[in-house]
C-alpha positions as CSV (number, residue, x, y, z in Angstrom):
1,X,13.5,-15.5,26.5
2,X,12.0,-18.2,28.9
3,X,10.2,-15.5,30.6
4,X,8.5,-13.7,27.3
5,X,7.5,-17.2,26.5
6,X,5.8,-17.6,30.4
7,X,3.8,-14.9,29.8
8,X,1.9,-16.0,26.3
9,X,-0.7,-18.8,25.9
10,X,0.8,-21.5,23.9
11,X,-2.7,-22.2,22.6
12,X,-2.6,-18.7,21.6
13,X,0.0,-19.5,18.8
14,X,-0.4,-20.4,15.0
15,X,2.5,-22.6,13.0
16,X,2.7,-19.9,10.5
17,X,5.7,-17.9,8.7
18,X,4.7,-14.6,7.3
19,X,8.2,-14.4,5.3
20,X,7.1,-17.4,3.2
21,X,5.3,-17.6,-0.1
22,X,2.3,-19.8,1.7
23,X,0.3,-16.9,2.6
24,X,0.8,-14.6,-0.4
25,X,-0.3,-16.9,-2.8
26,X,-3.4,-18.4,-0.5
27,X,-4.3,-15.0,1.3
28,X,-7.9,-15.2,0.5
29,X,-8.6,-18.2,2.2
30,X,-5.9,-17.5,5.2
31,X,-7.0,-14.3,5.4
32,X,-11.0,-14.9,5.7
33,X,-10.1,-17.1,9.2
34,X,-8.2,-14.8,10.1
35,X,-10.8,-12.3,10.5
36,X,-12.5,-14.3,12.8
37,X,-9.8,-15.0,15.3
38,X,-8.9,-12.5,18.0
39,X,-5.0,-11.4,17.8
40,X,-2.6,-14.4,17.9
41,X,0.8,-14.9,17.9
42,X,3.8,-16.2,15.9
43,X,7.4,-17.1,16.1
44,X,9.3,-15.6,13.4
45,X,13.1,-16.0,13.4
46,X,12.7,-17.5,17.2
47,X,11.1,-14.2,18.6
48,X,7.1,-13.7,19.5
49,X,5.4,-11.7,17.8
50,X,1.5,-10.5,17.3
51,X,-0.8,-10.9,14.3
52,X,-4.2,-8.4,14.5
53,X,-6.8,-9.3,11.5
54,X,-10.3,-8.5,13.3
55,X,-11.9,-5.2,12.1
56,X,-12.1,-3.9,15.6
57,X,-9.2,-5.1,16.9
58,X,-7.3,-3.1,14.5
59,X,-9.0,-0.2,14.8
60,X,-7.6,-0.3,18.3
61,X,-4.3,-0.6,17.0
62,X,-4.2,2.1,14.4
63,X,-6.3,4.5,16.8
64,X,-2.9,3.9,19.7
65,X,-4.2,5.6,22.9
66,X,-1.0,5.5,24.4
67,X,-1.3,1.4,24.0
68,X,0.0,1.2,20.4
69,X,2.7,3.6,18.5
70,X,5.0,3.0,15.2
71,X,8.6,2.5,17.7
72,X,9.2,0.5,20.7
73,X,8.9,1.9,24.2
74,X,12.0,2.8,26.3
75,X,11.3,-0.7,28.3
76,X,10.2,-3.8,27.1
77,X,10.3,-7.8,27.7
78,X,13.3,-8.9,26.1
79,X,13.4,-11.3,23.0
80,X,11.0,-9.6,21.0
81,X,11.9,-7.8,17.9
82,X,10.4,-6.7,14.7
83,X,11.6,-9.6,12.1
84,X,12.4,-7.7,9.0
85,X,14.2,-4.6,8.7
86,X,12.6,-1.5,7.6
87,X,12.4,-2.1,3.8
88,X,13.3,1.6,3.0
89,X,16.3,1.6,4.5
90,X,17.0,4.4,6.2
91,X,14.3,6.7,5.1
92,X,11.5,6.8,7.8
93,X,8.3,7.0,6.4
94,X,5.2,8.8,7.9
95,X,3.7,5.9,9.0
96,X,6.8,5.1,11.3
97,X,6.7,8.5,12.9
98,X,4.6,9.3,16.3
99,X,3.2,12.8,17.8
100,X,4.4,16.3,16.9
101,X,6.5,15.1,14.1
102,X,4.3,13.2,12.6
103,X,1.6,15.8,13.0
104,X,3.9,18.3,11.4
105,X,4.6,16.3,8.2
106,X,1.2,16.0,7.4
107,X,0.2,19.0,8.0
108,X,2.8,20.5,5.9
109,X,2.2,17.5,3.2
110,X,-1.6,17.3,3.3
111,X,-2.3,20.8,0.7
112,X,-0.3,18.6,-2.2
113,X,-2.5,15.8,-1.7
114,X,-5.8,17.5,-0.8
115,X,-9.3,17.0,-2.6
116,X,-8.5,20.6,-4.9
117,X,-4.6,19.5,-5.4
118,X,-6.0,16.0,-6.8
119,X,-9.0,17.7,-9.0
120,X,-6.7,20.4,-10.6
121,X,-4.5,17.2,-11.9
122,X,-7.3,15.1,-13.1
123,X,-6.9,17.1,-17.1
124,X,-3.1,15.6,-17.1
125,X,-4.0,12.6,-15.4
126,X,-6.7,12.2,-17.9
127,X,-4.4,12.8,-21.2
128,X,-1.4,10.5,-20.0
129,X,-4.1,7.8,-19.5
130,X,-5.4,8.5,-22.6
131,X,-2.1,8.0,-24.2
132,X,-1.2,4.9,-22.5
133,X,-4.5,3.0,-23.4
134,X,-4.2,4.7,-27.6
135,X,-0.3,2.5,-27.3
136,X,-2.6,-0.4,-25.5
137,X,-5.2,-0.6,-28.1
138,X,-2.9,-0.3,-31.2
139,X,-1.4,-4.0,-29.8
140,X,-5.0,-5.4,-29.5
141,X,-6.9,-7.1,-29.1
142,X,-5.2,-9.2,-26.6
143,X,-3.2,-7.1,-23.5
144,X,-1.0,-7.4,-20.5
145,X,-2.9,-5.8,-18.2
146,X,-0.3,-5.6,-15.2
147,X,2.4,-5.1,-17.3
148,X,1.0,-3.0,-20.2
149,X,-1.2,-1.0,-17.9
150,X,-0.9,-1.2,-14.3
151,X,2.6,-1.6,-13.5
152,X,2.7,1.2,-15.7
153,X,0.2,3.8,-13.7
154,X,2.4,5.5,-11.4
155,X,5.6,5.6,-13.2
156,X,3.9,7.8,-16.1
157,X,0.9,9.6,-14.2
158,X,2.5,10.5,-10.8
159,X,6.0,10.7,-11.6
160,X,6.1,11.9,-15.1
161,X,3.3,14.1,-15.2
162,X,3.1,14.9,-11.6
163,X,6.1,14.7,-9.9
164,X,7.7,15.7,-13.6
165,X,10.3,13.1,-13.7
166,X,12.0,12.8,-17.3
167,X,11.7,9.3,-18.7
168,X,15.4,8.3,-17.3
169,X,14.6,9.8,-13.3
170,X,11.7,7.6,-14.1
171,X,13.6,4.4,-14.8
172,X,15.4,4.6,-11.4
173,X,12.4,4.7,-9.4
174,X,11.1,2.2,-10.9
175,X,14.8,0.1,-10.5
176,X,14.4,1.2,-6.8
177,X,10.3,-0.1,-6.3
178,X,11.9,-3.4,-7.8
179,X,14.4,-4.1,-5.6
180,X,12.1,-3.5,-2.6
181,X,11.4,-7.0,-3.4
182,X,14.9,-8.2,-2.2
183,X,14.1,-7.4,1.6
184,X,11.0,-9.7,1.9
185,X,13.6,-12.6,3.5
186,X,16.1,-10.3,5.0
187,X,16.7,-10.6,8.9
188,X,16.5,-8.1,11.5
189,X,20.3,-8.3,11.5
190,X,21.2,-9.2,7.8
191,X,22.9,-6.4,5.5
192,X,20.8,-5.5,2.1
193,X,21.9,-6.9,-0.9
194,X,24.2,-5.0,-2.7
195,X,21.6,-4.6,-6.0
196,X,19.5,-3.0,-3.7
197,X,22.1,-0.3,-2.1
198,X,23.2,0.8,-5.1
199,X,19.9,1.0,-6.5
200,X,19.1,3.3,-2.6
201,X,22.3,5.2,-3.5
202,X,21.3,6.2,-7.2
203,X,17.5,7.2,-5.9
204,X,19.4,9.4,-3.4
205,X,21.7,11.3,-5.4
206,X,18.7,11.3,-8.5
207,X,16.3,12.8,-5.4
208,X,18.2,15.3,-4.1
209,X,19.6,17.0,-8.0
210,X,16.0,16.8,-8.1
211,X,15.0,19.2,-5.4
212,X,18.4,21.1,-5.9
213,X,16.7,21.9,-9.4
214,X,13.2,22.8,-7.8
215,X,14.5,24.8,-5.4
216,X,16.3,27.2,-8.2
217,X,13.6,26.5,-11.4
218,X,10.4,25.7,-9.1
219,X,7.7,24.8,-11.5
220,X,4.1,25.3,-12.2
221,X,1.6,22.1,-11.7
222,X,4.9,20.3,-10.1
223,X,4.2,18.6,-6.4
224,X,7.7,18.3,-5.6
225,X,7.9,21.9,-6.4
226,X,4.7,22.4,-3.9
227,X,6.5,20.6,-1.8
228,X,9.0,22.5,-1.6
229,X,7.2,25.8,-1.8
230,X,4.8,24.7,1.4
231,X,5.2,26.7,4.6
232,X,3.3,27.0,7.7
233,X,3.5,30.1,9.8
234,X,7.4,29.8,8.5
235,X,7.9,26.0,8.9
236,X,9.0,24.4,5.8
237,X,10.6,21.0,4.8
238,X,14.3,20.4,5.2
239,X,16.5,18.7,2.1
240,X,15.9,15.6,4.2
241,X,12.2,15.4,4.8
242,X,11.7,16.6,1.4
243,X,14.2,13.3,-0.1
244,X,12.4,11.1,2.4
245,X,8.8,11.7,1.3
246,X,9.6,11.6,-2.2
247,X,11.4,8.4,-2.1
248,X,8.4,7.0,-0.1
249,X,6.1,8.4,-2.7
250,X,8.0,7.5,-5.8
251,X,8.9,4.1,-4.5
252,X,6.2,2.9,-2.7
253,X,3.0,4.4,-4.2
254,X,4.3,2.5,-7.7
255,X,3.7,-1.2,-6.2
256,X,0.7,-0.3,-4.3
257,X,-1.6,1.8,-6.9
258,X,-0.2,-0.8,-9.4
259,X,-1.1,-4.0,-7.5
260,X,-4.9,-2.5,-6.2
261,X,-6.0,-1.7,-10.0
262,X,-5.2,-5.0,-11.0
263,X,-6.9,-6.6,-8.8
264,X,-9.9,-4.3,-9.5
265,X,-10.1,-5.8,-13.2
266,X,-9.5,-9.3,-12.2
267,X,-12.4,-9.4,-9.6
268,X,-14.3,-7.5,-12.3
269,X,-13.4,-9.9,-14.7
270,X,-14.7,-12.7,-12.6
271,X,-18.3,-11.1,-12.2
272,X,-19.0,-10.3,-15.7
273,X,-22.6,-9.3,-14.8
274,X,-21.1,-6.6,-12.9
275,X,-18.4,-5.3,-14.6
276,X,-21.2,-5.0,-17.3
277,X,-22.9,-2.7,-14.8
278,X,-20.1,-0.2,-14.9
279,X,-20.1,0.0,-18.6
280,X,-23.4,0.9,-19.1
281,X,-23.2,3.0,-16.0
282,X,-19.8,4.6,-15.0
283,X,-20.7,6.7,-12.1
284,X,-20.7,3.3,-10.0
285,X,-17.1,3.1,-10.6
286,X,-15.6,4.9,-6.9
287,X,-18.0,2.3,-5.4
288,X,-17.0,-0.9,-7.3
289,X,-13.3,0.6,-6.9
290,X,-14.0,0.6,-2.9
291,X,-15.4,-2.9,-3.2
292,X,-12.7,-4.2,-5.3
293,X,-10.3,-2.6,-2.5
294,X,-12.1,-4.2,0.2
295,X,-12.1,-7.8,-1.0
296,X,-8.5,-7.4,-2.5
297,X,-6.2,-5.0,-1.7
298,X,-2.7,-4.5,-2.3
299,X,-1.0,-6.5,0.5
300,X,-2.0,-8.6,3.9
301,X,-0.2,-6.9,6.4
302,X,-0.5,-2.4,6.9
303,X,2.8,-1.8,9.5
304,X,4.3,-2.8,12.8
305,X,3.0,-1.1,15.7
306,X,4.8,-1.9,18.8
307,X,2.9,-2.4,22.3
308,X,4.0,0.6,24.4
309,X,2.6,-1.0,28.2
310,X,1.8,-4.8,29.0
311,X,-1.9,-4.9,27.4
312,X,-4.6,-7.1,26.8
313,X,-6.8,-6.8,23.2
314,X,-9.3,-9.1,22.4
315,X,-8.4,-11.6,24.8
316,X,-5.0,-11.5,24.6
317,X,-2.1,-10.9,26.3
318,X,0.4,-8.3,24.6
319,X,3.4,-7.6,26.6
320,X,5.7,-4.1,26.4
321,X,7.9,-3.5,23.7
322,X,5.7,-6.9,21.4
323,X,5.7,-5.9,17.9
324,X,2.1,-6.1,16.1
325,X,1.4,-6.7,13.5
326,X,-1.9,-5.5,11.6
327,X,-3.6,-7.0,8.8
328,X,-5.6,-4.7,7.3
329,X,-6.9,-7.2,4.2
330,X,-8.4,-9.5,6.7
331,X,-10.1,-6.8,8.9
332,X,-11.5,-6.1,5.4
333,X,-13.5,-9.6,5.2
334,X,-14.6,-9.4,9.4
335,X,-18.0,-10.4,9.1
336,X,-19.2,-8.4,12.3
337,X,-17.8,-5.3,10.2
338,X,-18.5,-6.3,6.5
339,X,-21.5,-9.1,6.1
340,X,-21.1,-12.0,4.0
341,X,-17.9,-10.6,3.1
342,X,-16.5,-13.2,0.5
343,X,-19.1,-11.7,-1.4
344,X,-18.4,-9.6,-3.6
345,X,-21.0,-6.9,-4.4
346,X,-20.4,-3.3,-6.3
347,X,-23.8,-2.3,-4.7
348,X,-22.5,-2.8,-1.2
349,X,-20.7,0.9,-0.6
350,X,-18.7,-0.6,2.0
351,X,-18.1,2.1,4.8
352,X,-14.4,2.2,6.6
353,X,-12.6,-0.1,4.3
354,X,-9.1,-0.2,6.1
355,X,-6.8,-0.7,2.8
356,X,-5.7,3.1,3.5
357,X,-4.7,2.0,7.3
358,X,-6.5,4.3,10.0
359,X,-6.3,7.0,12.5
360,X,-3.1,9.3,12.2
361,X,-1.6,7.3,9.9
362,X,-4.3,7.0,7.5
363,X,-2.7,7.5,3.6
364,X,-2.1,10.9,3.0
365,X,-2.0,9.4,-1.1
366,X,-5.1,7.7,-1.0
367,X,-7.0,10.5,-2.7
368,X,-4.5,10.7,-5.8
369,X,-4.5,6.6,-5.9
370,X,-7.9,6.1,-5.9
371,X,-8.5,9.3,-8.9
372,X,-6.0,7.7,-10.9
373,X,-8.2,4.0,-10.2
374,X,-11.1,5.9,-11.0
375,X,-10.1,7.5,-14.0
376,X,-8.3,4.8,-15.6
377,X,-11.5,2.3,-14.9
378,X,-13.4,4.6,-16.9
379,X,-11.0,5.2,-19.5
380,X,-10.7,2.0,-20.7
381,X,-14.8,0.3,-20.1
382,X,-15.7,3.7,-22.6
383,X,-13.3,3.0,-24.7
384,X,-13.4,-0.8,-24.7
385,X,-17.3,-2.3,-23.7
386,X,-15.8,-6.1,-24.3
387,X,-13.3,-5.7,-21.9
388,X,-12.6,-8.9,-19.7
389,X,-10.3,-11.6,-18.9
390,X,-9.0,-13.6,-21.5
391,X,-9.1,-17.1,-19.5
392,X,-13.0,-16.3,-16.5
393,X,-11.3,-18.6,-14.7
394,X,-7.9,-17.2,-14.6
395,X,-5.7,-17.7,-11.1
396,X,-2.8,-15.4,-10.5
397,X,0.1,-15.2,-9.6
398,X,1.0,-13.6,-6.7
399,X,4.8,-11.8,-6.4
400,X,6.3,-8.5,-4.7
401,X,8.0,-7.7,-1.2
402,X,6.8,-8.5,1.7
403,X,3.7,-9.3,2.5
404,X,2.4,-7.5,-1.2
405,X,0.1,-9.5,-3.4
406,X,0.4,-8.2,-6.4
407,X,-0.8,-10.2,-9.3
408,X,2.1,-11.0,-11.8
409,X,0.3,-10.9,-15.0
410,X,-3.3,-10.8,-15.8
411,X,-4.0,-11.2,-19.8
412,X,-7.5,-9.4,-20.9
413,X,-8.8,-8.8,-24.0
414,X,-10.0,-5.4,-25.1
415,X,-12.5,-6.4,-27.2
């Protein structure tokens, strides 16, 4: 340990613990000095590690070059480890997988979640919207927005209508996306909470009778049964991938798509004379969306990378085997990449904003998240011109695993 410690610039090093509540709940201010300082580092759990929050910095991360991949090298300095455990347990998703077999899920997974696949959804996604804001507006004026709405997103228009979950395979995705939260303190060597394996366990066994039941009844309009339909020159998903990817996707993309539309009515909310732009003009809604994402995404940290060779970015000194870690929301405020970025501005059709990650590991969902953004946006200003915050001055608060910021409840007021 004395030697990993030799190598690293003390003044390099900020008093900071990313497992507590201090920067979720301030992550606006943190985050905007962040993205002026080159990578630092961090002692979590008594173990160095790397922060990355400049724009280009972490385009050098996410683009690897042999420098930066998702698992450790073979060799590296010892007393460096990654300080939580992988939150999905034992499922590996995409964004921890490197080279051909990373290439080869998204190549067999990218036709489900292409531009056409997204566009021939957009009738259902449009009805189930439709229906969720006739249930909102019947309890008007007043509405939860997270809860009512947001929360609600996924669960009904991916995984109902999508995915075609029945109401109770819904239930236990949801269960499951919930207790992702209990692994935001958990230690590299801790065991998960038992709520949270048996909640694994039944998302398992409900996965699997699911594909069991595609594979004999595929259906039409049914990703998992595209999925499980999707060959390439005879390659096809196993039982395995296929579990995998859909517990990523039907517990992770809830949280995420969930947290990012909130925050797109609340910094809307705030700028009234914008959000009235929108109403009167709805086709500026993908760029206020992409703004909104910018300046407050879903979370303040992307993944862990790992530092493959003793390298130097930005300055600093990264030995072998380091884990990095990128944050992708403060990249998203560098003012070399975004000018006066605590601005926010629907006119500004930011270019590479980085809430989707980068390079090979860029989100193969982002296309479906963003539609179902889009969408609901417009949904609700056509239906509902006086839409805004209930409280302009409203402050959330922020909850969710690890490094998420998603805004507990946000009341609005339809009219």
């Amino acid at each position: 340990m004395t030697d990993v410690f030799e190598t690293l610039d003390p003044a390099k090093f900020v008093d900071i613990d990313l497992q507590s509540d201090i920067v979720r709940q301030q992550f606006p201010d943190i985050l905007a000095d962040w993205a002026t300082r080159p990578p630092f580092y961090i002692l979590q759990n008594g173990d160095p590690q790397a922060v990355v929050s400049r724009f280009a910095d972490m385009k050098e991360v996410v683009n690897g070059r042999g420098r930066f991949a998702a698992t450790p090298p073979e060799t590296s300095t010892a007393g460096m480890r990654k300080f939580v455990p992988n939150k999905f347990m034992r499922v590996v998703p995409p964004t921890q997988m490197e080279g051909p077999p990373h290439a080869r899920i998204r190549r067999l997974i990218n036709p489900a979640f292409g531009e056409g696949a997204i566009r021939a959804f957009e009738p259902v996604i449009h009805k189930r919207l439709g229906e969720m804001i006739d249930r909102i507006e019947k309890n008007g004026p007043e509405f939860e927005a997270m809860g009512d709405l947001c929360a609600q997103l996924m669960p009904e228009v991916m995984l109902e209508a999508m995915f075609g979950f029945t109401p109770e395979e819904r239930r236990i995705f949801v269960r499951m996306n919930h207790c992702l939260r209990l692994t935001k303190k958990l230690k590299p060597d801790e065991p998960f909470p038992a709520e949270y394996v048996a909640a694994f366990d039944e998302a398992e066994e409900t996965i699997n009778a699911i594909i069991a039941d595609r594979r004999r009844n595929p259906r039409h309009n049914d990703i998992v049964s595209e999925l499980i339909a999707t060959s390439d020159d005879g390659d096809m998903l196993s039982d395995v991938e296929l579990f995998e990817l859909i517990f990523i996707f039907g517990a992770g993309a809830i949280e995420s798509t969930a947290s990012s539309f909130a925050a797109a009515l609340m910094m809307l909310g705030r700028h009234p004379d914008q959000f009235d732009e929108i109403k009167a003009d709805t086709s500026l809604i993908p760029q206020a969306i992409d703004e909104c994402m910018r300046i407050h995404g879903p979370g303040f940290l992307l993944f862990t990378r790992y530092a493959q060779i003793d390298t130097e970015l930005g300055g600093t000194f990264l030995p072998a085997g380091m884990p990095v870690y990128v944050s992708h929301q403060a990249a998203a405020l560098d003012p070399k990449q975004f000018p006066d970025p605590l601005k926010f501005d629907i006119h500004r059709k930011p270019a590479n904003v980085p809430v989707f990650g980068g390079g090979v590991h860029f989100c193969v969902g982002n296309r479906l998240a963003k539609a179902v953004m889009r969408i609901a946006l417009t949904e609700l200003v056509t239906r509902f011109p006086g839409l805004r915050l209930k409280d302009p001055q409203f402050q959330p608060n922020y909850v969710g695993s690890l490094s998420e910021t998603q805004i507990e409840t946000l009341p609005m007021l339809l009219w």
